[in-house]
C-alpha positions in Angstrom: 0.0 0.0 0.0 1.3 3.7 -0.5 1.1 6.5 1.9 -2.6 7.8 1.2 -3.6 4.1 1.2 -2.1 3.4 4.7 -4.2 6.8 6.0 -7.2 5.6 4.6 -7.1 2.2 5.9 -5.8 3.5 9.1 -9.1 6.1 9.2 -11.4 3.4 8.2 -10.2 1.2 11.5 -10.5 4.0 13.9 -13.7 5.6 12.6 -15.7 2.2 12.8 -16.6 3.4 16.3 -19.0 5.9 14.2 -20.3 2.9 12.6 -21.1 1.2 16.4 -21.9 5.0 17.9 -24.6 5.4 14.7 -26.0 2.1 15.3 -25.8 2.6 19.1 -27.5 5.5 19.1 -29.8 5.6 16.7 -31.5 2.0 17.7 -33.3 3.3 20.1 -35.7 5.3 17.8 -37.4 1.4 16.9 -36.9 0.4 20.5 -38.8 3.2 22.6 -42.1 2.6 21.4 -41.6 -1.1 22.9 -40.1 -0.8 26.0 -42.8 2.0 27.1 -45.1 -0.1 26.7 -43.1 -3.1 28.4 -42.2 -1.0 30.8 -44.9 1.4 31.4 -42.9 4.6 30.5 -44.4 7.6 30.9 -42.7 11.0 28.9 -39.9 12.1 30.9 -38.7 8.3 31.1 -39.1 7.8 27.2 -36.8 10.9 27.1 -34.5 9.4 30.1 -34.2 6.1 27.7 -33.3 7.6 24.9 -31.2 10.5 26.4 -29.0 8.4 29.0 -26.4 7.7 27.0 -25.6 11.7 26.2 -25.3 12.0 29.7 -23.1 9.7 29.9 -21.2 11.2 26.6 -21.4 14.2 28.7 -19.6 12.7 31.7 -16.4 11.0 29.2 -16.4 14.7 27.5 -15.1 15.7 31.0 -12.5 13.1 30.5 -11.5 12.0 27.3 -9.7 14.4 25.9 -7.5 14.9 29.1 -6.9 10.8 28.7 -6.1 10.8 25.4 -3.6 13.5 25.7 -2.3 11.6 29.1 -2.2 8.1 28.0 -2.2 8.7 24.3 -5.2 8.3 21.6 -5.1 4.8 20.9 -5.4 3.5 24.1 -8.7 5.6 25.0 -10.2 4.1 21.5 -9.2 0.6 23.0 -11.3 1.5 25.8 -14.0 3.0 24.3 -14.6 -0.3 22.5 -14.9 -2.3 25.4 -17.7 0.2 26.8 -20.1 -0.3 23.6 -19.3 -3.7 23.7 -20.7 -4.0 27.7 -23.3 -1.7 26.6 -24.6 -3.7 24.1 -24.7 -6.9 25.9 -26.0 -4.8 29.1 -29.0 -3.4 27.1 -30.1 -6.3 25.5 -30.5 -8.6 29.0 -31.5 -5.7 30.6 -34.6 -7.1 33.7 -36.2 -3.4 33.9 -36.4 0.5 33.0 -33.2 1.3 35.3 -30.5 -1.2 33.8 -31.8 -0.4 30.7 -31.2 3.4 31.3 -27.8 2.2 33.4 -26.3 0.0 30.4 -27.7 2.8 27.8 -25.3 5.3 30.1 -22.4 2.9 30.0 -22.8 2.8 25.8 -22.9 7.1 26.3 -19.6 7.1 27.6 -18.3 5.2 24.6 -19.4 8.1 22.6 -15.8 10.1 23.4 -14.9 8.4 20.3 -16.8 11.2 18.6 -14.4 13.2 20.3 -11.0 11.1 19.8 -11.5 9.8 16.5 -11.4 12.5 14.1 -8.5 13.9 16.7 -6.7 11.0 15.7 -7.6 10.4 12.2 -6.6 14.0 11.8 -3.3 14.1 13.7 -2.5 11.0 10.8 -3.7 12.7 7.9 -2.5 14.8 5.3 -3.3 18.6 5.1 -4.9 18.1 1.7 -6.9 15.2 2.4 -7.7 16.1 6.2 -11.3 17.0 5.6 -12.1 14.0 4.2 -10.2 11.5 6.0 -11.9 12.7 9.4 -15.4 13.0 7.3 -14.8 8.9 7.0 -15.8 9.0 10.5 -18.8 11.1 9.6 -19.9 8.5 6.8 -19.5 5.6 9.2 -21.9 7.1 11.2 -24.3 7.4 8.7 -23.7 3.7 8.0 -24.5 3.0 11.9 -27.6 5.1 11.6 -28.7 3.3 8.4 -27.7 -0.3 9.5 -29.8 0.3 12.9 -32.8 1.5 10.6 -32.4 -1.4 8.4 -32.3 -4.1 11.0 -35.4 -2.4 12.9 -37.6 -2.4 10.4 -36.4 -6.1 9.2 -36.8 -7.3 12.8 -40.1 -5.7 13.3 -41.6 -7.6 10.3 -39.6 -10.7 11.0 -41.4 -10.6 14.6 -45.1 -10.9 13.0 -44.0 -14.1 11.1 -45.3 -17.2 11.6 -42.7 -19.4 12.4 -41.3 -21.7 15.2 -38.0 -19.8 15.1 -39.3 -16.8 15.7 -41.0 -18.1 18.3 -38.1 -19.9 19.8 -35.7 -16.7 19.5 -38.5 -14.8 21.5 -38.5 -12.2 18.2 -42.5 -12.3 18.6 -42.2 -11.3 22.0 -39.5 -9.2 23.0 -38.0 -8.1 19.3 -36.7 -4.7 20.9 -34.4 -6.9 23.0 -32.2 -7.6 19.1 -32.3 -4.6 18.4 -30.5 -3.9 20.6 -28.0 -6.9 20.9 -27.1 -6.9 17.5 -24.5 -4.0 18.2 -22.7 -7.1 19.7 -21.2 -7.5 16.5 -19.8 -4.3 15.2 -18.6 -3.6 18.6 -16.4 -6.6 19.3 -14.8 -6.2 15.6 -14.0 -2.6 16.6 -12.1 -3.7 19.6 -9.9 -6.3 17.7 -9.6 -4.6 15.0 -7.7 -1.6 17.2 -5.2 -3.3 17.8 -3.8 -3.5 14.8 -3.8 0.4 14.3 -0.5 2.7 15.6 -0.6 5.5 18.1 -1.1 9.1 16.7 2.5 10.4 15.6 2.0 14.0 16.4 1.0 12.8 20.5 4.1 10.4 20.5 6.1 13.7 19.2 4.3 15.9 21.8 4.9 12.8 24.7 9.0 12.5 23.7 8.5 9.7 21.8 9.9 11.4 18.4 11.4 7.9 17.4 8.3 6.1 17.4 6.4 9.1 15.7 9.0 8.7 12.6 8.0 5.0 12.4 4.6 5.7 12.0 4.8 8.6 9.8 7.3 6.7 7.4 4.1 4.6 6.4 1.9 7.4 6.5 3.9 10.4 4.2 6.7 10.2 1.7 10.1 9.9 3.7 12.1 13.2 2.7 9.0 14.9 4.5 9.2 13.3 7.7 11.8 14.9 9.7 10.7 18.4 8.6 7.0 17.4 10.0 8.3 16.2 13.1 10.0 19.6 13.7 7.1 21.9 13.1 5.2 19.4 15.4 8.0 19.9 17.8 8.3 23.7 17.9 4.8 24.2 18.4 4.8 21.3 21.5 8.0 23.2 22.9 6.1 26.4 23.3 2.9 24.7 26.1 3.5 24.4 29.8 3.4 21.6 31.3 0.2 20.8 33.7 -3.3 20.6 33.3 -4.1 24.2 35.6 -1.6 25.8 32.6 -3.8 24.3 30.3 -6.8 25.3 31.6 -5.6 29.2 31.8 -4.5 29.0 28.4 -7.4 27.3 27.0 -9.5 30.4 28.5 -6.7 32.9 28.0 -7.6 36.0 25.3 -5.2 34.6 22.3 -7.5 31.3 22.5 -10.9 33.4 23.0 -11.4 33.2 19.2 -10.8 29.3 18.6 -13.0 28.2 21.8 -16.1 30.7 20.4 -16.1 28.9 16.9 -15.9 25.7 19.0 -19.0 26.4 21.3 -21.0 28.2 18.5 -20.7 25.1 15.9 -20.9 22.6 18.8 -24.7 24.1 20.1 -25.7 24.7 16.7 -25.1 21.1 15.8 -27.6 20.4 18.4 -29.6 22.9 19.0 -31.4 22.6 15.5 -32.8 18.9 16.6 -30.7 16.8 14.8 -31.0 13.9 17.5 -34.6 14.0 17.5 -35.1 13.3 14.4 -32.3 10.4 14.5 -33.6 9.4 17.5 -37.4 9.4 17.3 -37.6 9.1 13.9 -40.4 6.8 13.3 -42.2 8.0 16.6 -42.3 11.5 14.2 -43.4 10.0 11.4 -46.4 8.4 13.4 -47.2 11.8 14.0 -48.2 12.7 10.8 -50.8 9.7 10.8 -49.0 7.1 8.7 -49.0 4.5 11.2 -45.8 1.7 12.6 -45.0 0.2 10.0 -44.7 3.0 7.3 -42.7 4.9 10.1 -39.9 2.5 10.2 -40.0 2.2 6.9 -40.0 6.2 6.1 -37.4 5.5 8.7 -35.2 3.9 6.2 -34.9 6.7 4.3 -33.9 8.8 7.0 -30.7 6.5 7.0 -30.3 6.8 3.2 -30.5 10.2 2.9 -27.4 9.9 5.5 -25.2 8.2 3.6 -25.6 9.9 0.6 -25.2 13.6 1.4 -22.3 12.5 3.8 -20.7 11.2 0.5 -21.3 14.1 -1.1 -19.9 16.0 2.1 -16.5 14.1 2.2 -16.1 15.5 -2.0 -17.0 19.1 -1.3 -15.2 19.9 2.2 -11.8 20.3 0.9 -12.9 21.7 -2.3 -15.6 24.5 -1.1 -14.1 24.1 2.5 -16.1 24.1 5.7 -17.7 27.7 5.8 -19.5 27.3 2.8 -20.9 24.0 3.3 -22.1 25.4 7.0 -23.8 28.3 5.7 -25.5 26.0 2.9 -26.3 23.4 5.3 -28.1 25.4 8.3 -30.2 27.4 5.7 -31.4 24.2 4.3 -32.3 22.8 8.0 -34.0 26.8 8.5 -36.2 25.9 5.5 -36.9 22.3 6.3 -38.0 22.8 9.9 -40.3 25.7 8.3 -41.7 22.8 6.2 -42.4 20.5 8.9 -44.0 23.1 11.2 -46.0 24.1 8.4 -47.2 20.8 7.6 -48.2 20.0 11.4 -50.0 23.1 12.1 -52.4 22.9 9.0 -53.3 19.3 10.2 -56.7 18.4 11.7 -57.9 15.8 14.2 -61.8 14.3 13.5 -62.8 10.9 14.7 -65.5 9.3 13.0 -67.7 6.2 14.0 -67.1 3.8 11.7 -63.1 4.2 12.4 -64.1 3.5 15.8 -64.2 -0.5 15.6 -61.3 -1.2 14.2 -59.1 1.1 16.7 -57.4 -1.2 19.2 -59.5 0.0 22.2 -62.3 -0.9 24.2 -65.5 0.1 22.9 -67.5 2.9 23.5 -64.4 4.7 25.0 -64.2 7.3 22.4 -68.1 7.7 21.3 -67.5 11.2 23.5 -65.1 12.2 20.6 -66.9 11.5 17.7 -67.7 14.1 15.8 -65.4 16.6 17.4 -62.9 18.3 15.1 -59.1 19.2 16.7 -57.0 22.0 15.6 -54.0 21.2 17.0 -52.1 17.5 18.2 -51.9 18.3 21.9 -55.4 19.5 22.0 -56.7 15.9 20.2 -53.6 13.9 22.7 -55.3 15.9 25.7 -58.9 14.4 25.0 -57.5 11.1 24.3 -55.6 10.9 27.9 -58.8 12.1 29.1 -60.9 9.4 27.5 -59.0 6.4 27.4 -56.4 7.4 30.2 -52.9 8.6 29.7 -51.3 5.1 29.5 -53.7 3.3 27.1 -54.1 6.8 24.8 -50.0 6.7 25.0 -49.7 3.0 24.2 -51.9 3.4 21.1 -51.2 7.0 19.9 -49.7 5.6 16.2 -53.3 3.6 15.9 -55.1 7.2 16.8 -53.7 9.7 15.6 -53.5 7.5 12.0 -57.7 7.4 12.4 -58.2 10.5 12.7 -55.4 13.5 11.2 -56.2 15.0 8.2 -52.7 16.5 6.6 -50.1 16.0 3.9 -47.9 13.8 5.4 -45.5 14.3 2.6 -44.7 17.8 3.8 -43.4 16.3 6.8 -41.6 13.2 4.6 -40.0 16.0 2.8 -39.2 18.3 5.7 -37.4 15.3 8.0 -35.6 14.2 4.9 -34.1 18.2 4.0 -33.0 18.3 7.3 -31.3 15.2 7.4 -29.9 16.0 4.3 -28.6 19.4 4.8 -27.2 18.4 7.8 -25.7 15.4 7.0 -23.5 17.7 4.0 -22.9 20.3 7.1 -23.2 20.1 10.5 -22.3 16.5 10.6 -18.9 15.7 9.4 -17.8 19.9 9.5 -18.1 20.1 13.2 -15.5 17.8 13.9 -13.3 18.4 11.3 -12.8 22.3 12.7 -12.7 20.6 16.4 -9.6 18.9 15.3 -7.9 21.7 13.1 -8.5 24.5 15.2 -6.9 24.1 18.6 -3.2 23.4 19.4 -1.5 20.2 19.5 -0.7 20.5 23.1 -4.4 21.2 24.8 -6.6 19.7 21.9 -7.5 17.0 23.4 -8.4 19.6 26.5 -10.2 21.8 24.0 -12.1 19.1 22.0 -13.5 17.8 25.5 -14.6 21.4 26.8 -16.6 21.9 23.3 -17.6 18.3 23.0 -19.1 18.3 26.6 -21.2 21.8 25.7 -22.2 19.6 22.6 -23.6 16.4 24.5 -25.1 18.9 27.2 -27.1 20.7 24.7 -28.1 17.1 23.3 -29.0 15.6 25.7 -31.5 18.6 26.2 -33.1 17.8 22.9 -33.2 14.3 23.3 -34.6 14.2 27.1 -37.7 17.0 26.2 -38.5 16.0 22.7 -41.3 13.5 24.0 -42.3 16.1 26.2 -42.2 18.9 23.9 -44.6 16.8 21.5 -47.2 16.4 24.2 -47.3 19.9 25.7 -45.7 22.0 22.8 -47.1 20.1 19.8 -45.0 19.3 16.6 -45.4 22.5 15.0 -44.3 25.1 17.6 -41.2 22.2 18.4 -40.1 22.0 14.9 -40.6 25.7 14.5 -38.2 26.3 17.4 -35.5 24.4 15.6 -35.5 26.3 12.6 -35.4 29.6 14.6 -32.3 28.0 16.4 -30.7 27.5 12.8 -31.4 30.6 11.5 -30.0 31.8 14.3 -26.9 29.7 13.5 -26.3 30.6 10.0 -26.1 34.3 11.1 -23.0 33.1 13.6 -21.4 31.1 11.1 -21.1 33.8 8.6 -20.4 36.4 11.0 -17.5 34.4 12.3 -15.7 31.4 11.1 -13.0 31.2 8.9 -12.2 29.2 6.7 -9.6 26.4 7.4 -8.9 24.2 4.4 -5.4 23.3 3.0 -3.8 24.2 6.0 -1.7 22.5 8.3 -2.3 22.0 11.8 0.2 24.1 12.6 -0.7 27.2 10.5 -3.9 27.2 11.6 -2.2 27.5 15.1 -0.7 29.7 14.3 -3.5 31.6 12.7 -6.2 31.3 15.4 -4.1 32.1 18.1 -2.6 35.6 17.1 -4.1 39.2 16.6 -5.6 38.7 13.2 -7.2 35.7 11.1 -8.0 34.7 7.8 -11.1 34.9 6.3 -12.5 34.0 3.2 -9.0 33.3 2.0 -7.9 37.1 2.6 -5.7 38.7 5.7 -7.3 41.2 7.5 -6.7 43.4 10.2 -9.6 43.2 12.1 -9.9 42.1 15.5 -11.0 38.9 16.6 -14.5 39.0 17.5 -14.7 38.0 21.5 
């Protein structure tokens, strides 16, 4: 293999755990319609299953980046392995609601490889192909996402088959629990498949370990470019202090003010604009607009295609247009498709008529109160349902309901979910953590990435814990219309301030972002950094 083949192969090891993180995460959208029912769920503990394991992403954000620049990168990814491998198992066994949430929160703090990954893939990588050797990362969790879309919808319909092995594999009966166990497999092929990877170069140069970074970049980058790369590594590690209280005053000091404000702005904006509820609820959304289960997971599907393909086209276009463009593009495209969805809900209408009535999946006569009676809005119709039937029957068979009685184009809301997965897939997704790794200095990055990466999982796990409660109390329309003010919002930032990074090396951009001015647009200026 050459140099560039040796990266990629390299990059396609370490970012599996996007595979096992998509898969991981994105599961759960088939499994929390079953387990509130198994488990009598009500909507703060829907949003406490499905938003555990950012808390615990939250909690290794803390952490990470401190161990990775302690103990080195590849030995965190080791352990990061072993966590969504325990998770995995942990989930699917799981006896009740609390080791569910517990082994869901073990698999969160796996989700630092978010974090360490593109670090190391772009400590490894080239300055010309940077962008879309860490965007590998991206794709592979577009793959996760997909897979775990796939293998929910091919499970649910394998669970109404007739047939002894179904039976005997207890798919008729407790399908959410393979869901879930199926990460199994990705997860232990991650962990092996580590070990065969080398540590980052540029932390064995930073750790006094210059040998052992030539050996690695020898099979990485052409030889007679080696020893000057090690040196410009070096000079820029020679200039930290020692400590992590140094670190922390630097990271906070004024010539780092600029970096750490494009690091919070693009982290909240990642996840402010809903991206992980629609991942994660995505066919619970879907039931909103009336189609009913089994169309959801399947409209679910293309949720996951849709992924993979603008992250493809992502990875060709971030070191050609670079990563300001595409942001801009990308958070207008989420403004307009959240615009769409809240549209769509708020022209939709509720009537229940009675001959719906007997083939709903409820006792009869509970509704005849409501027949006839036209709703405006989805709380008001949810309200009359919990009042009717009771708020755990009316929650256990919302999709059946609402499906009986909304009037609406649920293509609006089809195209809406799918825009926004789109646009953020070619944006938000893989550009976030390309600019984590390329805009803070060797020495504290892994200090910096876990900072910005644990504002990121705190404002996610936000979303994901008050999206089911949002729906109920809120309604779809106002929730989806809060996203899209959130992105406008965002595009505003992002043209205000970022610069543009691509073609540079790590250590330019140092450079750059650290002094008195900064490039923008691909021209000096003078101007002072905004604060």
């Amino acid at each position: 293999m050459n140099a560039t083949q040796r990266v990629f192969f390299t990059a396609a090891i370490v970012s599996l755990g996007g595979f096992v993180f998509g898969y991981d995460a994105s599961v759960i959208s088939g499994v929390v319609g079953f387990v509130t029912g198994e488990f009598g769920l009500n909507e703060w503990q829907q949003g406490f299953v499905v938003s555990a394991p950012t808390l615990g992403a939250l909690l290794a954000a803390t952490v990470a980046g401190v161990a990775a620049d302690r103990i080195g990168r590849r030995k965190v990814l080791q352990i990061i392995a072993f966590l969504y491998l325990l998770s995995a198992i942990g989930s699917a066994l799981a006896p009740s609601y609390a080791m569910l949430v517990a082994a869901r929160f073990i698999g969160g703090l796996a989700f630092a490889s978010l974090m360490i990954a593109p670090m190391y893939i772009a400590e490894i990588s080239p300055a010309a192909l940077r962008g879309k050797m860490v965007s590998i990362n991206q794709l592979n969790i577009m793959l996760g996402f997909s897979a775990s879309y796939f293998a929910n919808y091919l499970l649910l319909q394998a669970s109404g088959w007739q047939a002894s092995w179904v039976t005997n594999l207890g798919l008729d009966t407790a399908v959410w629990r393979w869901m879930l166990g199926l990460e199994i497999l990705p997860a232990g092929a991650y962990f092996i498949l580590l070990h065969f990877v080398p540590e980052s170069p540029r932390w064995l140069v930073v750790a006094g370990r210059a040998r052992e970074a030539e050996a690695v970049l020898l099979r990485v980058m052409p030889e007679d470019e080696v020893a000057a790369h090690v040196q410009a590594v070096q000079s820029s590690a020679a200039e930290h202090r020692p400590g992590l209280g140094a670190h922390l005053r630097e990271l906070f000091s004024p010539k780092l003010r600029f970096a750490l404000t494009i690091g919070v702005i693009v982290g909240v904006a990642q996840q402010i604009t809903g991206i992980n509820a629609i991942y994660f609820y995505a066919p619970s959304i879907f039931e909103q607009s009336g189609v009913g289960t089994d169309a959801a997971f399947a409209q679910a599907i293309c949720v996951g295609l849709i992924n993979v393909v603008f992250t493809l086209i992502a990875m060709a276009l971030i070191d050609k247009l670079g990563r300001k463009p595409l942001l801009i593009g990308g958070l207008t495209g989420i403004c307009v498709s959240m615009a769409l969805c809240a549209y769509g809900f708020s022209s939709a209408t509720y009537l229940l008529e009675a001959d719906t009535l007997p083939a709903l999946p409820i006792a009869a006569g509970s509704l005849d109160a409501l027949v006839g009676l036209r709703f405006d809005s989805d709380v008001a119709f949810k309200a009359a349902l919990a009042e009717a039937l009771g708020a755990d029957v009316a929650r256990a068979h919302q999709a059946a309901l609402l499906q009986a009685a909304i009037d609406m184009n649920p293509w609006l809301v089809l195209f809406g979910i799918l825009g926004f997965v789109a646009s953020f897939a070619v944006s938000l997704g893989p550009v976030m953590w390309v600019l984590f790794a390329e805009i803070f200095p060797n020495h504290i990055r892994g200090l910096a990435i876990s900072l910005v990466g644990a504002i990121n999982s705190l404002v996610s796990f936000a979303v994901q814990f008050l999206f089911p409660w949002e729906l109920a109390h809120l309604g779809a329309a106002l929730t989806f219309g809060i996203y899209g003010v959130f992105a406008l919002i965002g595009v505003l930032l992002v043209a205000w301030i970022l610069p543009e990074t691509k073609g540079k090396s790590l250590e330019e951009l140092e450079k750059e972002l650290t002094g008195d001015t900064v490039e923008r647009d691909g021209a000096d200026t003078n101007q002072a950094v905004p604060a």
